[in-house]
N, C-alpha and C positions, 0 to 999 in steps of 0.2 A: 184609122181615120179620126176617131171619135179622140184619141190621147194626141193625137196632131192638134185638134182643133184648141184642148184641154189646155196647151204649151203656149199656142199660136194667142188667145184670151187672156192667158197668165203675162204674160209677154210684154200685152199692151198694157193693161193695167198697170205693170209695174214702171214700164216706161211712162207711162199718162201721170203717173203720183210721181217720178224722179223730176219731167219735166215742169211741174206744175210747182217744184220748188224751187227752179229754175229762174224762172219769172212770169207771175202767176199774182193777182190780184185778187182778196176777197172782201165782204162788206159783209156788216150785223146791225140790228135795230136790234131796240132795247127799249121798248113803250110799256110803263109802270102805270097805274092808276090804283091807290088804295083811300077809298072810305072810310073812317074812322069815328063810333060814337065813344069819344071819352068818360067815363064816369067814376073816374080812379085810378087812372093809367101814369106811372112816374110817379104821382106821389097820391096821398090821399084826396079826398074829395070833399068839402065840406059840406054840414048840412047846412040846407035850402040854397047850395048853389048848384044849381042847372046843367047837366050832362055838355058839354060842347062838342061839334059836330064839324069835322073840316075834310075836305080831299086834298091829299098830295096826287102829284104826276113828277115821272120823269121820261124824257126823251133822251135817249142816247143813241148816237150812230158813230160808227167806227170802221176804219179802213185800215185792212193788211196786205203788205206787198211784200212778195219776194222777190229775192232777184240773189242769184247765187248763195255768198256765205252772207249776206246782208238783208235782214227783213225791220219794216219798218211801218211802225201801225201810232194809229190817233185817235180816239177818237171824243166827241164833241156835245155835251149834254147842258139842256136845261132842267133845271129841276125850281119844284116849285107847291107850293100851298095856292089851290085855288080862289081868289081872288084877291091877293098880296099888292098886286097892279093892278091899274086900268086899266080896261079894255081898248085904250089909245095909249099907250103909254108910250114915250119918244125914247128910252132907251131900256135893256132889260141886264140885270143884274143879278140875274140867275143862270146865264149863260156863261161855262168853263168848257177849258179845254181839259178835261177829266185825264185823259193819259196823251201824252207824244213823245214816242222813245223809238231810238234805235238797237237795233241789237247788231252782232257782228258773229259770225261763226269763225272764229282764229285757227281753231282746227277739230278735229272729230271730238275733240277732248273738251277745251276751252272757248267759252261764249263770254260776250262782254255786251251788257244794257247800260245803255244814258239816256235820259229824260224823264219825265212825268212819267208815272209807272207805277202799279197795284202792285203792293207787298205783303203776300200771304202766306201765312206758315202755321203748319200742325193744323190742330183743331179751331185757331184764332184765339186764342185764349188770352195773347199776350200782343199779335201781330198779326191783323186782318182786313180785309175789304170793306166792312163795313156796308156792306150791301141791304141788307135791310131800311139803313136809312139813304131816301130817295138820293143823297149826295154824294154819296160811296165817301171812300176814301183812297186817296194817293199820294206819294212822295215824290218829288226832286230828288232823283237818286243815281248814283255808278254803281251798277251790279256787276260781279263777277260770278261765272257759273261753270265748273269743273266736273264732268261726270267722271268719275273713277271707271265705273259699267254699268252696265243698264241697272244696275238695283241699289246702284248708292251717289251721290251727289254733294258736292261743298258749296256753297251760295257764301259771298260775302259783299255787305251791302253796303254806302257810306253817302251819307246825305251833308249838307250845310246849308244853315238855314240865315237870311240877314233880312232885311225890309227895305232897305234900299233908300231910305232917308238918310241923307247926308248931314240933315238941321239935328237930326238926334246922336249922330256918335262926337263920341269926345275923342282926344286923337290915341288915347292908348284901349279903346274900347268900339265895337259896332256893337248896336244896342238892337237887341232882338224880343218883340214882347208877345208874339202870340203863345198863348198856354192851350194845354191840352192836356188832358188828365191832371190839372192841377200843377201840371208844368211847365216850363219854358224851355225847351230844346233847342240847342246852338246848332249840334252836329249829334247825329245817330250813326254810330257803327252796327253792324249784324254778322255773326258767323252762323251759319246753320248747315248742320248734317243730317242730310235722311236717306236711312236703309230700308229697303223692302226687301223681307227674306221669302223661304218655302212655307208655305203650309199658313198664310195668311198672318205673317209676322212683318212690324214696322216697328222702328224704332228712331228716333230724331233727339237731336239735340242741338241748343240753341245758345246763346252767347248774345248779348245784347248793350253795349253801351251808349251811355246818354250823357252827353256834356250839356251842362245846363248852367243858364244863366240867370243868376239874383237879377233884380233892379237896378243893383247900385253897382251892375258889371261885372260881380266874381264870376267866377265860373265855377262849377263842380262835376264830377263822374258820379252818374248813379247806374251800375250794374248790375244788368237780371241775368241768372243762367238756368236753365228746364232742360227737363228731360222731356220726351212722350214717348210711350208705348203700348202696343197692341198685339195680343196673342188670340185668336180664335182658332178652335177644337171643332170638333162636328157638329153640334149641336150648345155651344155655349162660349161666350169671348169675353177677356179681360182688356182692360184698357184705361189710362187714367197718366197723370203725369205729378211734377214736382217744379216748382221755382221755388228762387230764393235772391233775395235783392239784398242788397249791401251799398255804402258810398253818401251821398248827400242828397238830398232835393233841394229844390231853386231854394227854400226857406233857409238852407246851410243847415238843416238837421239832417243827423245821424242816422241812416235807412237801418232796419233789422228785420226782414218781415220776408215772408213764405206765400206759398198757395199750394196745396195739395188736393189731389183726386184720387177717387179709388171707383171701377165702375166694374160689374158683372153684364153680360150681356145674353141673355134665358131665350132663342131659338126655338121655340116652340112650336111652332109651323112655320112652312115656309110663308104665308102670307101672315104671321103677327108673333113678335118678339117685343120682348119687356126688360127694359135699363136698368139697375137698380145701383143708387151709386150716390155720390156725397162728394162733398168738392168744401174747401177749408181753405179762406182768405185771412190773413193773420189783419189784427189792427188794435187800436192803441184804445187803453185802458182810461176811463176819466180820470185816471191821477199819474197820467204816465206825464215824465216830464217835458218841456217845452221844446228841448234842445233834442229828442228821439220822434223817433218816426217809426211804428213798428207796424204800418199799413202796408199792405200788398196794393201797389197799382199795378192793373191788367194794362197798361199804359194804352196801346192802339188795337188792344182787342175787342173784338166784337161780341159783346156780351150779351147781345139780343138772344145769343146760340145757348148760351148758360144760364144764366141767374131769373130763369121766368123772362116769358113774352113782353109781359109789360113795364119793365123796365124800370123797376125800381132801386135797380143796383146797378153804379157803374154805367151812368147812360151821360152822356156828356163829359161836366166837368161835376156829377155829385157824387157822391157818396165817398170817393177819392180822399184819405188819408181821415177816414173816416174811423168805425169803431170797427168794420171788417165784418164779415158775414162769413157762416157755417151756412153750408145749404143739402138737405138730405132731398134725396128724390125718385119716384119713381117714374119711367115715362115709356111706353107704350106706341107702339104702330101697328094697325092693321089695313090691312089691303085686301080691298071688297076687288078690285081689278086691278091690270094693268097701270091704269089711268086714275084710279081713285083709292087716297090713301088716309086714312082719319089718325089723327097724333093728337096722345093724350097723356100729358105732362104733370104732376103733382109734386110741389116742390112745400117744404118746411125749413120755412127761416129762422134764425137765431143770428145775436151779434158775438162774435169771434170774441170781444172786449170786453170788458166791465164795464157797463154805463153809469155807475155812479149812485147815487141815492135821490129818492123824490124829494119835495118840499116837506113833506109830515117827517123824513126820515127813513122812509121805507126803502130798502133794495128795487133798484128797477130790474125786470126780470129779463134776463137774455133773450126771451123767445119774442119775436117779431111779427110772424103771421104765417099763416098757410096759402100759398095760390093754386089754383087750376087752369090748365090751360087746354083748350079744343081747339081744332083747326083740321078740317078737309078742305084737301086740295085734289085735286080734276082735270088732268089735263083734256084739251081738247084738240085734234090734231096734234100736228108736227111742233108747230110754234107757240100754242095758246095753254096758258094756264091760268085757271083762277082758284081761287084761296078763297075760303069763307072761316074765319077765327072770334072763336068768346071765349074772353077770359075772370075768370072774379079771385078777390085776393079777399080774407079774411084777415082783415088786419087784429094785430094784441094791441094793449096799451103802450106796448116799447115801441109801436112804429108811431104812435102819434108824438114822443116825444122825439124819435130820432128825425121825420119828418116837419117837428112843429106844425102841429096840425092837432091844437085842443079838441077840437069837436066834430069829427069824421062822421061821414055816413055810416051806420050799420054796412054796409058791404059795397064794394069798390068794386065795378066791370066795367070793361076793354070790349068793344065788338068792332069788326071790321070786317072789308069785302075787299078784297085786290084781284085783279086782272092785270094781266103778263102776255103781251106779245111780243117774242123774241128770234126774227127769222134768219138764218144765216144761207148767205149764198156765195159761189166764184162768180167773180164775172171774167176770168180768162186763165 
């Protein structure tokens, strides 16, 4: 009776999840709130000027339907710095439609996505969400998506970018000018492969072109390809990756430039393990020539994940074709519960390049500053999380000259509070 019943439970469930792919509607919220006292966050702080104090929020809601081999999700966010607008304001321009894509199941094998759509891969080093900042990030894109078998997969991705001004193209040219990481992107192609093996092994590999467009209409190819890999053992994991870029930037200079990682991962208890690892952005030398590029751009990576919380590297459009940063670090979690987890990140910067010489003549010294970074986070129930983060950067004399910033504060700190409610439900 009791293995009757066992079959009879099994049965349904399996049939309730088959039908429910069927056609089957679900919805998410996605409500952000983070506090922020600045007092050296992104770039230095001067003395006697004034710590600044803002909130961001964002609102996001999203709907997924299925309905046979066809699922099709959107969903719809404002994001925002508290008091940017009036509190009457007659329109708001903060409101996107953040993702709207269809996807298609063509067979058990091959899937095809079209529209607005989050393009994430590996660790985001190169290509990421961007979720940190309240805005995220997404493409206009055609994905194709091939599973081989459950543990390996081909993604290949292909965007075109125009603005839709007809007053600005000339008739052998459509003129495309927003930049990002320092560049103008026409069209972005993507191939990427990821295996997951036995015994807590992954391995990925990525392929990346960038057709880019000067001002004055050329076009050029700028090529990234990486690896990424991870091997964990019982008690300790390896993990780290490689790129390498080659081709032109929008400038028409000649790319040469790398990024490498190398990382240990020391398992110590089950509730606190310590990173210990180093990451290498190649970049260009004060006497490197005009027409060479030998910077690593992490192009649509989300760098918040690497180079310290506060963003002093590779946050926007700065640092990009820049002098390039070496970053050693160690970084640390421990988990008091379930629910409550303290991360403690210690990074040492250095520039990749040669900065060149002071005004007396003196060598300017590669090393840049040391940060710290704290942050418990706590969940609360199912959907609620809040984040409580201080961060302080010791800046050297090289950051006041790479940041132009003569006269810094003695010590630069980051403090913030965020709260995260994110519920997910079916409605049928």
């Amino acid at each position: 009776m009791v293995k009757k019943l066992i079959t009879a439970a099994s049965l349904f469930f399996i049939y309730g999840n088959i039908n429910a792919q069927i056609d089957s509607l679900k919805m998410n919220l996605d409500l952000r709130t983070r506090a922020e006292l600045d007092n050296g966050a992104r770039t230095l702080i001067s003395k006697g000027k004034s710590a600044e104090t803002t909130v961001v929020s964002r609102a996001r809601f999203g709907v997924d339907y299925y309905y046979k081999n066809l699922e099709i999700y959107f969903s719809a966010q404002d994001a925002r710095t508290w008091g940017e607008t009036t509190s009457a304001a007659n329109k708001n321009q903060n409101f996107i439609l953040n993702e709207a894509w269809a996807k298609y199941q063509v067979s058990e094998k091959l899937g095809l996505k079209l529209g607005r759509q989050i393009l994430s891969y590996d660790n985001e080093r190169l290509v990421g969400s961007l979720d940190w900042a309240m805005q995220g990030r997404s493409f206009d894109a055609l994905k194709g998506i091939y599973k081989f078998n459950p543990n390996s997969k081909l993604e290949a991705v292909v965007t075109y970018n125009n603005d839709d001004n007809d007053l600005n193209d000339l008739p052998e040219k459509e003129i495309y000018s927003i930049a990002e990481a320092g560049e103008i992107t026409k069209s972005l192609q993507i191939i990427h492969y990821d295996y997951s093996g036995k015994n807590k092994f992954q391995f990925s590999a990525i392929a990346m072109n960038q057709v880019l467009q000067n001002p004055s209409g050329a076009h050029y190819d700028l090529l990234t390809v990486g690896i990424n890999s991870k091997k964990y053992l019982e008690n300790i994991g390896f993990f780290g990756s490689a790129y390498y870029q080659t081709g032109k930037n929008t400038l028409a200079q000649s790319k040469n430039a790398y990024q490498f990682s190398a990382n240990v991962d020391f398992l110590i208890h089950s509730k606190f393990n310590v990173i210990l690892g180093t990451e290498w952005l190649s970049g260009r030398n004060f006497d490197t020539d005009s027409g060479e590029n030998k910077s690593f751009s992490p192009m649509y990576g989300t760098n918040h994940l690497h180079n310290g919380f506060m963003d002093y590297f590779y946050f926007g459009n700065s640092h990009f074709n820049s002098f390039g940063l070496n970053d050693y670090y160690l970084k640390s979690n421990l988990k008091f519960s379930p629910n409550s987890i303290l991360q403690a990140n210690l990074h040492a910067f250095t520039s990749n390049g040669k900065l060149g010489f002071d005004t007396s003549g003196e060598k300017i010294p590669s090393y840049l500053g040391t940060e710290l970074d704290l942050v418990f986070t706590h969940k609360i129930g199912k959907s609620i999380t809040a984040n409580l983060g201080h961060s302080f950067m010791f800046s050297g004399k090289s950051m006041e000259y790479l940041k132009n910033v003569p006269e810094p504060k003695n010590l630069q700190t980051w403090s913030w509070i965020a709260f995260r409610i994110a519920p997910n439900f079916k409605i049928k």
